[in-house]
C-alpha positions in Angstrom: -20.9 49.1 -32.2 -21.3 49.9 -36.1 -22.2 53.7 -34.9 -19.8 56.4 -36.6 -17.5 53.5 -38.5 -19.9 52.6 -41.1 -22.0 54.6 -43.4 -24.2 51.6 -44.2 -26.2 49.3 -42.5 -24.4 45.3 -42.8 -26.5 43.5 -45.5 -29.1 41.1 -44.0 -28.0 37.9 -44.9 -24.6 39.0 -44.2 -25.9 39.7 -40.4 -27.5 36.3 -40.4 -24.8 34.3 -41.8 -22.0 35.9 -39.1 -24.2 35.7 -36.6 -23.7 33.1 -33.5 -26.2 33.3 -31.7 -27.4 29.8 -32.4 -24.9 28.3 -30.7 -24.4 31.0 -28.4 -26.9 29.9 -26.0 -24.8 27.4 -25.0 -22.7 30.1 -23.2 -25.0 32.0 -22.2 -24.5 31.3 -18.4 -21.1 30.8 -18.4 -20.8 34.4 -20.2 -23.0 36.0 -17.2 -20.4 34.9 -14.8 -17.6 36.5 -17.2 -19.2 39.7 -16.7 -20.0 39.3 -13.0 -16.5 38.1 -12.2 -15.4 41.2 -14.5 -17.5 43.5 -13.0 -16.2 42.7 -9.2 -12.4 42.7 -10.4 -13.1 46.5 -11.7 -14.6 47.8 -8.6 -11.9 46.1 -6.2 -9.1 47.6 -8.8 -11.1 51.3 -8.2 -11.6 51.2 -12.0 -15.6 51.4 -11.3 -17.6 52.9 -8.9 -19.8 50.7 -6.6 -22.9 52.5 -7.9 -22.0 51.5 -11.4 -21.0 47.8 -10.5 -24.4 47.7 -8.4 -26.4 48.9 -11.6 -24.9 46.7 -14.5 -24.7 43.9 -11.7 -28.7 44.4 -11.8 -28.9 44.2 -15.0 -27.3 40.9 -15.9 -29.8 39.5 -13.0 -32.8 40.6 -14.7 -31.0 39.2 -18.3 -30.4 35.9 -16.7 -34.2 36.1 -15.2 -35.7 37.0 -19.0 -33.7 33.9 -20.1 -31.3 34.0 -23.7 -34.7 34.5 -25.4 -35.2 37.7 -24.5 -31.9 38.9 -26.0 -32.1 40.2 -29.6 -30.7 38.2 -32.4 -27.6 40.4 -33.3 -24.0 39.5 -34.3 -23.2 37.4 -31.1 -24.2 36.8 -27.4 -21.6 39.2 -26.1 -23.0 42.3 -28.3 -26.7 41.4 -27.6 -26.4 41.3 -24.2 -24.2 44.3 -23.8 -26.8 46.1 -25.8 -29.7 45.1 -23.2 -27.4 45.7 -20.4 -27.1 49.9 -21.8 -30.5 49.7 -22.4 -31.4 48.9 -18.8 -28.6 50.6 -16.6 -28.3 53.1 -18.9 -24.9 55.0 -20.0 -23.2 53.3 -17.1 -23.8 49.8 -18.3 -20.8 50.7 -21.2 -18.2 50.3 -18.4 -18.7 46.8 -18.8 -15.9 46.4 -21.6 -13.9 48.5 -20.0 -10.4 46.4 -20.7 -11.8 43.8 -22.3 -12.6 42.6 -25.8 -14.7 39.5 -27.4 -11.9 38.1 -28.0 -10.8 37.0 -24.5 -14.4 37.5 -23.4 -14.9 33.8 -25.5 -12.3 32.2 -25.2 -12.9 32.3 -21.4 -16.4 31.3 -22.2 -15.6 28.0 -24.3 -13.2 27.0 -21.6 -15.6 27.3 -19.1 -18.3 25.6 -21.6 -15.2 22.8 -22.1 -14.5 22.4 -18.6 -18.4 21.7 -17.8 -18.5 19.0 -20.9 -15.3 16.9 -19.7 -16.7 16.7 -15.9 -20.2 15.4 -17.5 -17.9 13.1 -19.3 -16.1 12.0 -16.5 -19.0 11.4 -14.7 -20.9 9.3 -16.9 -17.6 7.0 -18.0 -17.4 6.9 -13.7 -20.5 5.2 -13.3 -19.4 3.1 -17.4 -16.3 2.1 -15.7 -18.1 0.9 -12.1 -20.7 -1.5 -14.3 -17.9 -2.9 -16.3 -16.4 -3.7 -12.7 -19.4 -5.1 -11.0 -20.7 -7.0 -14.0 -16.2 -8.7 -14.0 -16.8 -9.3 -10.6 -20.1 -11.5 -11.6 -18.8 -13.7 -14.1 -14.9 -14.5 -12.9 -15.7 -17.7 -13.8 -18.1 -17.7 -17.0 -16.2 -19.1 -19.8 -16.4 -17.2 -23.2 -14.1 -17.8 -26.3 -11.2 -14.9 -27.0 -11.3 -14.2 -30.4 -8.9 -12.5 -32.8 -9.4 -11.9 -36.4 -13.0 -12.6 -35.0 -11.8 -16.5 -35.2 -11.9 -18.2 -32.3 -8.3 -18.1 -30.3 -8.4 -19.2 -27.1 -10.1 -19.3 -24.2 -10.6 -16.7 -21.5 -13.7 -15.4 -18.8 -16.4 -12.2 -19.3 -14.4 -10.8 -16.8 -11.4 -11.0 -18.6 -12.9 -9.1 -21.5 -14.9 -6.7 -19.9 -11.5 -5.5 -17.6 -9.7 -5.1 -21.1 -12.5 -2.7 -21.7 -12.5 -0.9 -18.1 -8.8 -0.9 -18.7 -8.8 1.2 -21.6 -11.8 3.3 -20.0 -9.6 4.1 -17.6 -7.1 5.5 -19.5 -9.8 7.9 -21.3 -10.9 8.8 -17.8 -6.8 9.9 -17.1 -6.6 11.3 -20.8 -9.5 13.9 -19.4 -7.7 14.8 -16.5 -4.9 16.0 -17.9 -6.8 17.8 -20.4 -9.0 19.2 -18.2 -5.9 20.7 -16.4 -4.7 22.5 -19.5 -8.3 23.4 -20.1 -8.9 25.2 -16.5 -6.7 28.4 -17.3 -8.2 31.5 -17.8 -7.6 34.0 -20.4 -9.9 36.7 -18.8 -8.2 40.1 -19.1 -6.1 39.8 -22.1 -8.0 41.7 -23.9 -7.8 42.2 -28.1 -4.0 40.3 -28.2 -1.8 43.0 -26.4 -3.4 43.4 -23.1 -4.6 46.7 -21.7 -3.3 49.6 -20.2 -6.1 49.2 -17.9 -4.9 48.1 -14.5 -6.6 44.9 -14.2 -6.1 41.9 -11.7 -6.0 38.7 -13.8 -5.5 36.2 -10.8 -8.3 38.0 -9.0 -10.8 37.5 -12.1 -9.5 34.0 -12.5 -9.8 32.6 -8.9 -13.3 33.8 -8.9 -14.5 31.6 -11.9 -12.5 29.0 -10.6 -9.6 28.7 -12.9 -6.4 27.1 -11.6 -4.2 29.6 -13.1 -4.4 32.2 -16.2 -2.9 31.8 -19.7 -0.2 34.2 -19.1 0.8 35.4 -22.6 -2.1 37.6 -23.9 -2.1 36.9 -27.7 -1.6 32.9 -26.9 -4.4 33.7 -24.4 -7.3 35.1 -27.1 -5.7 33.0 -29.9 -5.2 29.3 -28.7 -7.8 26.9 -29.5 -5.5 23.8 -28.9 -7.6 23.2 -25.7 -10.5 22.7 -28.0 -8.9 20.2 -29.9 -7.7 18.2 -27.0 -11.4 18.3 -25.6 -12.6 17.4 -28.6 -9.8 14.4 -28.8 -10.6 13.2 -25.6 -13.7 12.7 -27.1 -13.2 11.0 -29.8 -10.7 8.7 -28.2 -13.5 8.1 -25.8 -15.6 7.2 -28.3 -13.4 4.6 -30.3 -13.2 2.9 -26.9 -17.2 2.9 -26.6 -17.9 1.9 -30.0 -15.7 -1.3 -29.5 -17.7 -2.2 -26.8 -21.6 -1.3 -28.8 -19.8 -3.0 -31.9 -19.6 -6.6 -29.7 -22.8 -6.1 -28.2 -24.2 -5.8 -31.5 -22.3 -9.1 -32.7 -23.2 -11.0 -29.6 -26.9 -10.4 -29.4 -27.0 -12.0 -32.6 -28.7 -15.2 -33.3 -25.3 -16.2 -34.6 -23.7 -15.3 -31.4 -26.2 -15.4 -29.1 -23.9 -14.7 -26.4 -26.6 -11.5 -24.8 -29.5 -10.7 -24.3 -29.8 -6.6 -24.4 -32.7 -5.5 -22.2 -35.9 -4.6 -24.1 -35.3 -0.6 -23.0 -32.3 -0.3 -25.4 -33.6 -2.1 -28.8 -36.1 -1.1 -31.2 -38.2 -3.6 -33.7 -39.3 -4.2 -36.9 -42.6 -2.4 -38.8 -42.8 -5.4 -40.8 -41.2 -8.1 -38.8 -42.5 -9.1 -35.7 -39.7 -11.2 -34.7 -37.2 -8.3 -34.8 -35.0 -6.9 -31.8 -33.2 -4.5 -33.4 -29.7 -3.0 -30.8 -30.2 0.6 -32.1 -28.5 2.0 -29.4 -25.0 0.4 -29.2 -25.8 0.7 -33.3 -26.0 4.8 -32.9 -23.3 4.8 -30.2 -20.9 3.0 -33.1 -22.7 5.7 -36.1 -21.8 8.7 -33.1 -18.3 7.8 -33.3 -18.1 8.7 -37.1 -19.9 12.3 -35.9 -17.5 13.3 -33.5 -14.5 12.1 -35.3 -15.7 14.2 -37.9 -15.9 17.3 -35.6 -12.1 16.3 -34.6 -10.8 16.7 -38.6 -13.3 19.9 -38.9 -11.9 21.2 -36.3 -8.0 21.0 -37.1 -8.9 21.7 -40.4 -10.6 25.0 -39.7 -7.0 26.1 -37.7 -4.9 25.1 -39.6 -2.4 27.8 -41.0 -4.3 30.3 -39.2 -2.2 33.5 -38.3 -1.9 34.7 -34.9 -3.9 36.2 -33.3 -7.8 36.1 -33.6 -9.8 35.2 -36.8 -13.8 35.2 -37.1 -12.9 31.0 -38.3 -12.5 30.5 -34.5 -16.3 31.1 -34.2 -17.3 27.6 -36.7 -15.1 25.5 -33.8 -17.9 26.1 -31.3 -20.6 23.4 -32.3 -17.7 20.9 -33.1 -16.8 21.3 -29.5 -20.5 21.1 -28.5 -21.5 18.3 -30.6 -18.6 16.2 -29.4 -18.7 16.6 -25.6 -22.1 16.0 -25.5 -21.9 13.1 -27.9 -19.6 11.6 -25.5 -21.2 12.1 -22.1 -24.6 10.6 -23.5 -22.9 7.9 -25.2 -21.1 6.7 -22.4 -24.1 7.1 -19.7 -26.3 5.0 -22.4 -23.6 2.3 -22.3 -23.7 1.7 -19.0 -27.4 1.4 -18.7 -27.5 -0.5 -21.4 -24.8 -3.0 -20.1 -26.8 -3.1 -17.2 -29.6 -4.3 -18.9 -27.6 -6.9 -20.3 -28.8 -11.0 -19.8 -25.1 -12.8 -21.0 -25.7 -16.8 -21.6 -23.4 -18.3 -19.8 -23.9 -22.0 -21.9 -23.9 -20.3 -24.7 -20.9 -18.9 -24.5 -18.8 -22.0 -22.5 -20.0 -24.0 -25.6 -18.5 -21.8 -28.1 -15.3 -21.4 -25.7 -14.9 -25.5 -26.4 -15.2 -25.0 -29.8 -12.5 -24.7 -32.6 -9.3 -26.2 -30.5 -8.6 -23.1 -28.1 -6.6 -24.9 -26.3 -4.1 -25.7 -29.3 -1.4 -23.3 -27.7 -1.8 -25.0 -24.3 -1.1 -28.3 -26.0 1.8 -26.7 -27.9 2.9 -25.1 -24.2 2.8 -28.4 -22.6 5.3 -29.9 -25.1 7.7 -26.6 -24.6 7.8 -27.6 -21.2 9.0 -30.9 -21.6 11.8 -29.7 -24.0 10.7 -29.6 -27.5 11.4 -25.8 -29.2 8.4 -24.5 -29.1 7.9 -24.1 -33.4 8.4 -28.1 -33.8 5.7 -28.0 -30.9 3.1 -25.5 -32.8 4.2 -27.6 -36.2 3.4 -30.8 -34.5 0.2 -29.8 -32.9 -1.0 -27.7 -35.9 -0.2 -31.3 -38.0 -2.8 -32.7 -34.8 -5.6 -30.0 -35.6 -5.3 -30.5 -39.5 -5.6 -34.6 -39.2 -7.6 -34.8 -36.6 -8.1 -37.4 -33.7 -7.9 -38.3 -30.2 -5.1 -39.0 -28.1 -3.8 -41.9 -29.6 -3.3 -39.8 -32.8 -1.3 -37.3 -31.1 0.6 -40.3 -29.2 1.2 -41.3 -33.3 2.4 -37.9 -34.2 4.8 -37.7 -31.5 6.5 -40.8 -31.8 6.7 -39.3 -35.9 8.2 -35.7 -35.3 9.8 -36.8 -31.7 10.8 -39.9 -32.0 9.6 -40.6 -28.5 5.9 -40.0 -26.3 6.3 -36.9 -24.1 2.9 -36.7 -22.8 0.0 -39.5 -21.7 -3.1 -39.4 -21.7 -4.1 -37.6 -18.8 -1.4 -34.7 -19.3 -3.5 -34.5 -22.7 -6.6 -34.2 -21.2 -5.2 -31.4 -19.0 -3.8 -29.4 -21.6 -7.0 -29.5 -23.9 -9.2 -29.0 -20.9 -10.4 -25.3 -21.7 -11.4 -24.6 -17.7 -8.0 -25.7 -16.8 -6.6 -23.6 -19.8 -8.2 -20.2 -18.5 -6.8 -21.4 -14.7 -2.7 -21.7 -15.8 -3.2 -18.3 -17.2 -2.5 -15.3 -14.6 -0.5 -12.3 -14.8 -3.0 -10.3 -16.5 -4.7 -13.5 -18.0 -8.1 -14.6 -17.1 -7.6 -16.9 -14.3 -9.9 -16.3 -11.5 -6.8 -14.9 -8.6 -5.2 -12.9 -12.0 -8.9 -11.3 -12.4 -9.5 -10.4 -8.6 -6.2 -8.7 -8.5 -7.1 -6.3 -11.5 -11.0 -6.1 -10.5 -9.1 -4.9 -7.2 -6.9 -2.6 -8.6 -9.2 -1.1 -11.2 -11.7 -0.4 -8.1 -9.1 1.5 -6.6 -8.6 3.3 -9.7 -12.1 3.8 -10.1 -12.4 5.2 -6.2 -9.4 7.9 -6.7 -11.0 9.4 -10.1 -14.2 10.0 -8.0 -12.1 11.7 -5.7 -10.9 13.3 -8.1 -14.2 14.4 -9.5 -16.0 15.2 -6.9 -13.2 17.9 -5.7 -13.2 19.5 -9.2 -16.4 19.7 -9.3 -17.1 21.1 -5.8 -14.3 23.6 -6.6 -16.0 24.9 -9.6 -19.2 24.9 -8.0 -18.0 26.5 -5.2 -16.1 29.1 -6.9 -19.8 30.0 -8.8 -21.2 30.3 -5.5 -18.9 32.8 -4.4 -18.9 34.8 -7.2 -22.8 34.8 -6.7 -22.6 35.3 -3.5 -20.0 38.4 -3.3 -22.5 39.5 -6.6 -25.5 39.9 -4.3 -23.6 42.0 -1.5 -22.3 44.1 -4.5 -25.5 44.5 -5.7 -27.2 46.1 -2.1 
């Protein structure tokens, strides 16, 4: 492309350090399809002849055949393989960029590179959010203490705790389908910024790469990278959520915890001490989340006050975006094996759920009931906790604060009794019919976002098939 605009050759280290072609082989494929879909649109608008179509056609088969390696290092992907493409189909293989630039030639690219990354996402926080559900289902009943501040609170079930996690997961899991929705236009055929004279079908291109619908304004369409941000976003909200859940099992496969027991595929040990079972995983999956939120402020940072329409910064966004998809795709399949793996001591965990007076607020509760405003309630009970005793010191207190005994023995025994505690608690608490109608509901959840899945991702297969398909007719 320098030929006849430049007297000199671009310096060396100039070339190297504009170059993409790193990170360009993870477009590689996606770009073939741009030009195949291209290639087809041209010949149905009559802008190329069928013998021209046939030949470049060729020639990005026998490109994709020699593989991304076989491609010279130049500025980028899309000049490299235009330059093989000239070199085997000869003249005719210019007609390739015939109305269209780089610059919508990649930003069609990255969307179909984002679009990719979210479904792997999806996919692996599917089969996250199904473990979460069928390990709930398992332990309705298993008694564990509910913590804030990391102090013990009150008490509550596994299940309990591992739907508030399947809960959020699941709005992740809806955060990426509404990206993924502003993600699957396509900006194919807009050209530099302006368009083209060039009589070009848009839709046509579009449908057969699967898009939903194209970015209609031309300059927004080669300029916008806010559907890089979002995927990146989506990945980092992700990732909050998964690093909550590594940060516990870290915690709880503690000796001080010793609420799990993480399966012997998913820790490391000690070269010096024997004794060591060391939870790297759920530790990188918490050390990940710092990587990708760092490709979230890299990214807004390189964009910001950017004037319209393209700028060579867009080209340092493309391993944010990389790094962060498939940060979050790994980290969330990992997760799920790894929760899989997972031996949770039930004992263990009952005994610590009877520990520290969880059932304070019940006792407070019970009082409330019987009349007393609930502050002179938590005052009289906290008064309880801080002196100490059985029953016949709270009977004591009462008749002090109350003037009168509200409660006997056995309606004290009740309130304290931490089973009985989880069991008054429903609408969204941890009682076992308030957990079976949320495992119920977040299974239904779960079974319409593999619908949902499964009919993206058969459309966008589908679509690539066709495109192949009408390719290798075009191409006889």
């Amino acid at each position: 492309m320098r030929k006849g605009k430049f007297k000199e050759e671009m310096d060396e280290m100039a070339k190297i350090f504009t170059s993409s072609m790193n990170i360009d082989r993870w477009i590689f494929h996606h770009d073939l399809n741009v030009d195949r879909a291209h290639l087809l649109m041209l010949r149905k608008q009559g802008i190329i002849s069928k013998e021209i179509c046939r030949e470049i056609l060729k020639a990005i088969e026998r490109i994709e055949k020699d593989g991304f390696e076989s491609l010279e290092i130049m500025e980028d992907v899309h000049v490299a393989k235009e330059t093989r493409i000239i070199e085997i189909a000869g003249e005719a293989g210019g007609a390739l960029h015939t109305g269209r630039s780089r610059n919508d030639e990649i930003a069609t690219c990255l969307r179909m590179a984002s679009r990719e990354g979210l479904l792997k996402i999806f996919s692996s926080l599917l089969r996250l959010r199904e473990t979460l559900i069928k390990l709930s289902e398992r332990h309705v009943e298993t008694l564990i203490p509910g913590y804030t501040h990391l102090q013990h609170a009150q008490p509550t079930t596994l299940a309990h705790h591992l739907l508030a996690h399947e809960s959020a997961l699941r709005r992740d899991a809806e955060r990426i389908k509404d990206c993924f929705r502003r993600v699957n236009q396509s900006p194919l055929g807009a050209s530099a910024l302006v368009s083209t004279s060039i009589p070009l079908d848009r839709e046509y291109a579009a449908h057969l790469l699967g898009f939903d619908s194209i970015v209609m304004n031309s300059m927004d369409a080669i300029s916008s990278r806010d559907f890089l941000i979002e995927c990146i976003f989506v990945s980092s909200s992700l990732m909050t959520s998964l690093s909550r859940i590594a940060e516990e099992l870290i915690l709880w496969s503690s000796s001080e915890f010793s609420f799990v027991k993480i399966g012997d595929a998913f820790v490391s040990t000690s070269s010096i001490m024997p004794q060591k079972r060391n939870p790297d995983v759920a530790e990188l999956i918490r050390a990940k989340c710092g990587s990708v939120f760092g490709d979230l402020m890299s990214s807004l940072s390189i964009l910001k006050a950017l004037p319209m329409s393209y700028n060579r910064d867009f080209q340092e966004l493309t391993p944010h975006l990389k790094n962060a998809l498939e940060i979050a795709a790994e980290s969330a399949e990992l997760l799920s094996r790894m929760l899989e793996s997972c031996e949770f001591n039930e004992e263990r965990m009952r005994e610590e759920a009877e520990r520290g007076f969880t059932t304070a607020t019940d006792l407070a509760e019970m009082l409330v009931l019987k009349g007393v405003p609930f502050r002179k309630a938590y005052q009289l009970v906290s008064r309880f906790i801080s002196e100490g005793g059985g029953f016949e010191k709270f009977r004591s207190l009462m008749r002090d604060e109350l003037g009168r005994e509200l409660m006997n023995e056995e309606e004290f025994l009740e309130a304290t009794d931490v089973q009985k505690a989880v069991e008054r608690r429903g609408n969204g608490g941890p009682s076992r019919d308030s957990c079976l109608r949320m495992i119920e509901e977040e299974r239904k959840a779960l079974e319409e976002d593999k619908k949902w899945f499964e009919e993206r991702k058969e459309r966008l297969e589908s679509s690539i098939r066709n495109l192949r398909r009408l390719s290798e007719e075009a191409m006889r």
